[in-house]
C-alpha positions as semicolon CSV with decimal commas, in nm:
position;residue;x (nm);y (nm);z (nm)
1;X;1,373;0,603;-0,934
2;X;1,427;0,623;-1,325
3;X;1,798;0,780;-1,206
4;X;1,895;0,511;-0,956
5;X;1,808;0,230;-1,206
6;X;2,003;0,372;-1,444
7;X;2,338;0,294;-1,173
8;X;2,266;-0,016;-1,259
9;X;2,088;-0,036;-1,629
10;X;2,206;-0,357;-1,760
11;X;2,214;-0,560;-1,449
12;X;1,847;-0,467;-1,392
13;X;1,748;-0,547;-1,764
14;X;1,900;-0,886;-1,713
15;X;1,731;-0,961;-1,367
16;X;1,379;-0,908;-1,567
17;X;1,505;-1,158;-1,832
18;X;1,631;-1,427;-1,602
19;X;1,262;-1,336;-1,433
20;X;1,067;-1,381;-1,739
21;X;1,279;-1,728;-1,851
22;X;1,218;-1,912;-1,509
23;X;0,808;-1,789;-1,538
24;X;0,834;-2,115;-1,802
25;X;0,590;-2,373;-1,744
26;X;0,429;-2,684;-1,920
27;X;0,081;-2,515;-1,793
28;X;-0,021;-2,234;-1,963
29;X;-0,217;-2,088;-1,715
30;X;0,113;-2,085;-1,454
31;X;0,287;-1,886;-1,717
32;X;-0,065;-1,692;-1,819
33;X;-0,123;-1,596;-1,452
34;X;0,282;-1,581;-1,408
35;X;0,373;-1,301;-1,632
36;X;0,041;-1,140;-1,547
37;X;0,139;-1,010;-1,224
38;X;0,535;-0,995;-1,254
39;X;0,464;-0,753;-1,558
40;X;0,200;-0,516;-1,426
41;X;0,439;-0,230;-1,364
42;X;0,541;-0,286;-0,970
43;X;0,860;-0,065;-0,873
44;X;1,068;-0,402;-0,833
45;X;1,241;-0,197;-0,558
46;X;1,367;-0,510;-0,343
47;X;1,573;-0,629;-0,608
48;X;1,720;-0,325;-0,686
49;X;1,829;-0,319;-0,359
50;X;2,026;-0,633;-0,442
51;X;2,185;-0,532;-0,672
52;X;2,295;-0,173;-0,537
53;X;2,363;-0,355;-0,233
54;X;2,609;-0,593;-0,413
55;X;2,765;-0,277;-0,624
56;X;2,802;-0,037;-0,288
57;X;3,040;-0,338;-0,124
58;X;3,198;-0,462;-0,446
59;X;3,094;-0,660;-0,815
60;X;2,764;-0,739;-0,903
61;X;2,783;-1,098;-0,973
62;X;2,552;-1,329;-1,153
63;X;2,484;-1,493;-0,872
64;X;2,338;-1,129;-0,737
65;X;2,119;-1,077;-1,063
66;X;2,000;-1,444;-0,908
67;X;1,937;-1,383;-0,578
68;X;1,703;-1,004;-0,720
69;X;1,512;-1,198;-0,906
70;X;1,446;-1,486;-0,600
71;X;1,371;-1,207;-0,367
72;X;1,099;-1,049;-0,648
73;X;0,957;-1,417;-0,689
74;X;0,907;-1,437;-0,308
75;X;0,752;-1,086;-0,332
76;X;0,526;-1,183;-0,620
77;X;0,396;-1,540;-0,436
78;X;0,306;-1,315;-0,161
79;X;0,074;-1,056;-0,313
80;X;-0,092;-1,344;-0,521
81;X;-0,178;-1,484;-0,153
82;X;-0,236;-1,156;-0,001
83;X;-0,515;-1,076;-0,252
84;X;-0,705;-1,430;-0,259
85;X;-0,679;-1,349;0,167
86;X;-0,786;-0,970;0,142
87;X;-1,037;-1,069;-0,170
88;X;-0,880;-0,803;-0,329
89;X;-1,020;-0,702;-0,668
90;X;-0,744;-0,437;-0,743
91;X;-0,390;-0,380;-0,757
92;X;-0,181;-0,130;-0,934
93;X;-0,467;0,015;-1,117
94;X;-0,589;-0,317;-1,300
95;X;-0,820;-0,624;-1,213
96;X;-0,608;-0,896;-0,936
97;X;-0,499;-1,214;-1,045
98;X;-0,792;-1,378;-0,839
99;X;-1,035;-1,140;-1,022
100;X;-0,960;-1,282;-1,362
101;X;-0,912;-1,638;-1,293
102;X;-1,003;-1,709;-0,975
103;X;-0,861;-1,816;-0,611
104;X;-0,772;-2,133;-0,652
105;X;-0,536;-2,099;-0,972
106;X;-0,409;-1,761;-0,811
107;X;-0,280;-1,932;-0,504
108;X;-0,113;-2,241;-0,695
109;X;0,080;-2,000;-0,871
110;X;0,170;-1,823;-0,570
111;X;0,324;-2,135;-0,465
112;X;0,495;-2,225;-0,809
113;X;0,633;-1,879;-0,781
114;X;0,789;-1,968;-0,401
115;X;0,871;-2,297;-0,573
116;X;1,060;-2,189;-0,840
117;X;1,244;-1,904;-0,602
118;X;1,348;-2,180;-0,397
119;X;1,486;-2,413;-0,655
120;X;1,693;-2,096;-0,792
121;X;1,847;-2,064;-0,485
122;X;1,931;-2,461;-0,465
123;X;2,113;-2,328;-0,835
124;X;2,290;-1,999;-0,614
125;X;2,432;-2,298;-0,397
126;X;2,452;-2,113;-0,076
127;X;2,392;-2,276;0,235
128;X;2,433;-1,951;0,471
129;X;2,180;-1,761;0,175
130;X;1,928;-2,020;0,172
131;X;1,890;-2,019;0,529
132;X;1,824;-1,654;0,531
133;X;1,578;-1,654;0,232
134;X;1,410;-1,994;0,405
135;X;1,386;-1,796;0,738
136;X;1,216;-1,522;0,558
137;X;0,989;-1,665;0,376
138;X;0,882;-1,849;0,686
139;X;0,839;-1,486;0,909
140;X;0,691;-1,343;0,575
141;X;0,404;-1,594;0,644
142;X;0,410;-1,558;1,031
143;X;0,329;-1,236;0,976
144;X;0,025;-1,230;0,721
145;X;-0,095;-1,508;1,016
146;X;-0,052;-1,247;1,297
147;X;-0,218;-0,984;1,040
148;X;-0,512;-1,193;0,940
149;X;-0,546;-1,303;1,318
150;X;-0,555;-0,940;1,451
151;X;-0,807;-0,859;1,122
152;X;-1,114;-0,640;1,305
153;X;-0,942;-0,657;1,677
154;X;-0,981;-0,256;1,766
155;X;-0,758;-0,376;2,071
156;X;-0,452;-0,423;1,854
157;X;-0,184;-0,275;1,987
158;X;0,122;-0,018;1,855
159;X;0,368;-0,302;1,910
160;X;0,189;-0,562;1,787
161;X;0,144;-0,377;1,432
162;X;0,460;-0,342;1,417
163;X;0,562;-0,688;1,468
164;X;0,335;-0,731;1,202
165;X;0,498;-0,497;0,939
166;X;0,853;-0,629;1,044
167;X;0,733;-0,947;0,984
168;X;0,515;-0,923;0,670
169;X;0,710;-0,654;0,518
170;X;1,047;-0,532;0,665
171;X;1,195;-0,849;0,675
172;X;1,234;-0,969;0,310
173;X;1,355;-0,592;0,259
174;X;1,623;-0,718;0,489
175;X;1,722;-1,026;0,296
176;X;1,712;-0,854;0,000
177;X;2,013;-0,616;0,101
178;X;2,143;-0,864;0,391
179;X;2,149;-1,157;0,083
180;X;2,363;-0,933;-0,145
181;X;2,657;-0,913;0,136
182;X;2,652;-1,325;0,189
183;X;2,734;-1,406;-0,185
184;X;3,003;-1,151;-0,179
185;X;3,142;-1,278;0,143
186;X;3,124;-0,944;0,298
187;X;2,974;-1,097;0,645
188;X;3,173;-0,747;0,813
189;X;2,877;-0,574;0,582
190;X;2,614;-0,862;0,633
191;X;2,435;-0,721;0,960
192;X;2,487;-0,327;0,824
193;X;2,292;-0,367;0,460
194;X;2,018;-0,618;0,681
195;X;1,978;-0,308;0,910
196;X;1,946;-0,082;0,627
197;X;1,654;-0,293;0,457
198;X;1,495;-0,394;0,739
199;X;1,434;0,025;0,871
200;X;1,356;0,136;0,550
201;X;1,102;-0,174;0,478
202;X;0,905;-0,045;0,799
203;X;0,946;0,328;0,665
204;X;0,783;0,198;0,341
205;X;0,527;0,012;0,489
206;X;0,413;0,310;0,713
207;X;0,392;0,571;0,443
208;X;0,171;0,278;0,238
209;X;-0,037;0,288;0,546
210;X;-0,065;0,672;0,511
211;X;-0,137;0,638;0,158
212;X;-0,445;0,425;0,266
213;X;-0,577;0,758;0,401
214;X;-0,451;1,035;0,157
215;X;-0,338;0,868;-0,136
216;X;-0,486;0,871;-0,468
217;X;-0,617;0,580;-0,638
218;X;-0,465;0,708;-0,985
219;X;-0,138;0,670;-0,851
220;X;-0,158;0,403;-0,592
221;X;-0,323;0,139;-0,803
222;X;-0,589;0,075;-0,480
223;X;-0,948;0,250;-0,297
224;X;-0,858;0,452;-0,027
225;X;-0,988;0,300;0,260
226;X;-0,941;-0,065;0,150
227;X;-0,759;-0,130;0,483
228;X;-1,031;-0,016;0,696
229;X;-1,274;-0,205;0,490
230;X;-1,052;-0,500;0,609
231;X;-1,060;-0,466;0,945
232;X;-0,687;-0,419;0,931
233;X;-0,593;-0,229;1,274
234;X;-0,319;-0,011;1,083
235;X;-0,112;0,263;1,297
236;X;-0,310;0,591;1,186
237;X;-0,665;0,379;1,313
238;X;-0,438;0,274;1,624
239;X;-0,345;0,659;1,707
240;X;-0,674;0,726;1,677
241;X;-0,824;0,477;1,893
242;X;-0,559;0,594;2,127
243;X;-0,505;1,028;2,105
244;X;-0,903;1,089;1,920
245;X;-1,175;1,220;2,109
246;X;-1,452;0,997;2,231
247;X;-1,649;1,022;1,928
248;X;-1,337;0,974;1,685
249;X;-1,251;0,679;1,913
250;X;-1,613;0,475;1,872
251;X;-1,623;0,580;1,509
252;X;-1,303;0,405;1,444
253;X;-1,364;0,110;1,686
254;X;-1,654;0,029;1,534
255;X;-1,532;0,058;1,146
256;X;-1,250;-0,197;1,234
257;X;-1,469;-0,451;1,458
258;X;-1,731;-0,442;1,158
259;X;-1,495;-0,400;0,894
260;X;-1,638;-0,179;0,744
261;X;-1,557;0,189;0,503
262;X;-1,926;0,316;0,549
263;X;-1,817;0,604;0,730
264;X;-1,476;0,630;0,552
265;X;-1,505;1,006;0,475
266;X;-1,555;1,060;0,886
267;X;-1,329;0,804;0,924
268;X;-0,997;0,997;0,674
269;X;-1,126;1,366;0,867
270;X;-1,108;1,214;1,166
271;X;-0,674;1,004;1,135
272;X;-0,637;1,366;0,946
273;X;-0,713;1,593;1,272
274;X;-0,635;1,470;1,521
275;X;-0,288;1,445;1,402
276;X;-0,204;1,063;1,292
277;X;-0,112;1,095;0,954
278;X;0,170;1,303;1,113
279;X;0,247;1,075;1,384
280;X;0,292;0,835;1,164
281;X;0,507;1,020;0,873
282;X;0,682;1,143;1,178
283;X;0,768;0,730;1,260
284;X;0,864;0,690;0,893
285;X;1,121;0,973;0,935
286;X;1,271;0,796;1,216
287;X;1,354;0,491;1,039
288;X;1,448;0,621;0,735
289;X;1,724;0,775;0,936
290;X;1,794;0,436;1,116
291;X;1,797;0,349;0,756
292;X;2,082;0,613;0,697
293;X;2,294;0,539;0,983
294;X;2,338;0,163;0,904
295;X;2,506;0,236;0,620
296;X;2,743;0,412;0,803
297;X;3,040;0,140;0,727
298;X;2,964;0,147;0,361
299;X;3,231;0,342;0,136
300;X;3,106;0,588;-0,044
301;X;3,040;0,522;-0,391
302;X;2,727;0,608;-0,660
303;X;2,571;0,280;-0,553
304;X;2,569;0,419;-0,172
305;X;2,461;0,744;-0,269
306;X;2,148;0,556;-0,436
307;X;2,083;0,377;-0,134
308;X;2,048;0,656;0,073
309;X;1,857;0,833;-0,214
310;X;1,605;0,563;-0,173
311;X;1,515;0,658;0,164
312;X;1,403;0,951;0,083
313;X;1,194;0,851;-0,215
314;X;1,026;0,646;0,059
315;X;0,909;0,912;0,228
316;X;0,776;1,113;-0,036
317;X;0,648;0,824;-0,250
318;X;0,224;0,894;-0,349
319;X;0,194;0,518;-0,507
């Protein structure tokens, strides 16, 4: 990752200073809680893709540098939500915003965050961008709904977990690279760099979702089996409920309708054996190279080269 930042060094350094001047506030605790949870280390990977996005199809504009830092205030509002909803105590290896001041100030500053994304965009003055980022936003939250909804169901279905990562995940992924293309008036490369984001935002999400299971908490920042003690129906419990043996089956049923980790060491031998984890690495591969061939009408150039890079950094990823 440290090599494909450095493609674009000073562009990056100045998305995290336009990030850090529009945290400002007149309430402390907006900024406090603010810069508390942009600065606790995440990869900002979506607005890198911006940015390489903007450099593979021509200049990286201002107005690029922008949009990354929109797309990372979106991403930032969301996980403030997602924890208060998940009553997360952890993330990234350090205490959640909710755990060290509470719900209530953790989801106001969620929405300042979406806020304050929204009014920089208003700055971008781009009607075609802001209905893509409004769109997004708007299936970003249709799909922590659908999540949330389908929260200890064992009957969840493959598809609908997928709609449920495109949604909550892929899409802003999408908009990240898709965004890039509509301030540089490249609409020939608008649909290829959406594409691109959107397959390897599911490819990302399933190898978290892996991680879950055989990940380790020093390097994902989160307990394995947080997930499961969530009653999230996630594809490795899905396999299982649908390939495991009877046994495998009502162990698994029974962790997600209870929500429950009691059993999570029966529970990780169990997604491990009968062959899930590789079912669903196997799923990862696939749209990593979906990933791949969207960018099939990009030159080449270092910025491409990075993109595709990314995809497999995806796969191998352990945090």
């Amino acid at each position: 990752m440290q090599q494909i930042r450095q493609i674009v060094d000073s562009e990056f350094a100045a998305v995290n200073e336009f990030i850090i001047e529009q945290l400002h506030s007149n309430v402390p605790l907006v900024e406090n809680i603010g810069h508390y949870i942009v600065d606790a280390g995440g990869k900002r990977l979506r607005p890198l893709l911006t940015l390489l996005c903007a450099g593979a199809i021509g200049n990286i504009e201002q107005r690029h540098m922008h949009l990354a830092a929109v797309i990372e205030f979106i991403h930032t509002a969301t996980l403030l939500h997602d924890d208060v909803v998940d009553i997360s105590a952890l993330r990234r290896g350090r205490p959640t915003a909710n755990a060290n001041w509470g719900n209530a100030p953790s989801v106001l500053v969620g929405d300042f965050l979406y806020s304050r994304a929204f009014q920089i965009l208003v700055e971008i003055g781009n009607l075609p961008l802001m209905g893509l980022l409004s769109g997004t936003t708007n299936t970003v939250a249709e799909g922590e709904v659908l999540q949330l909804s389908r929260a200890g169901n064992a009957d969840t279905s493959e598809a609908t977990y997928f709609d449920v990562i495109r949604c909550k995940t892929a899409v802003l992924f999408g908009a990240a690279c898709g965004g890039a293309a509509i301030i540089s008036q490249k609409g020939q490369h608008q649909s290829a760099l959406y594409d691109y984001g959107l397959n390897l935002g599911i490819a990302f999400q399933l190898i978290d979702d892996i991680l879950d299971y055989e990940g380790d908490p020093e390097e994902t920042g989160k307990n394995i089996g947080d997930d499961l003690a969530e009653g999230k129906p996630t594809l490795p419990l899905i396999y299982v409920l649908q390939h495991g043996n009877e046994q495998q089956q009502a162990l698994v049923h029974n962790a997600i309708s209870n929500k429950t980790a009691e059993q999570l060491d029966e529970i990780v031998e169990a997604v491990t054996s009968c062959g899930a984890l590789a079912y669903c690495r196997a799923a990862a591969e696939r749209y990593t190279e979906a990933a791949l061939a969207a960018l099939a009408p990009i030159n080449d150039s270092p910025y491409r080269r990075a993109l595709e890079k990314l995809t497999t950094i995806a796969l191998s990823r352990r945090s």
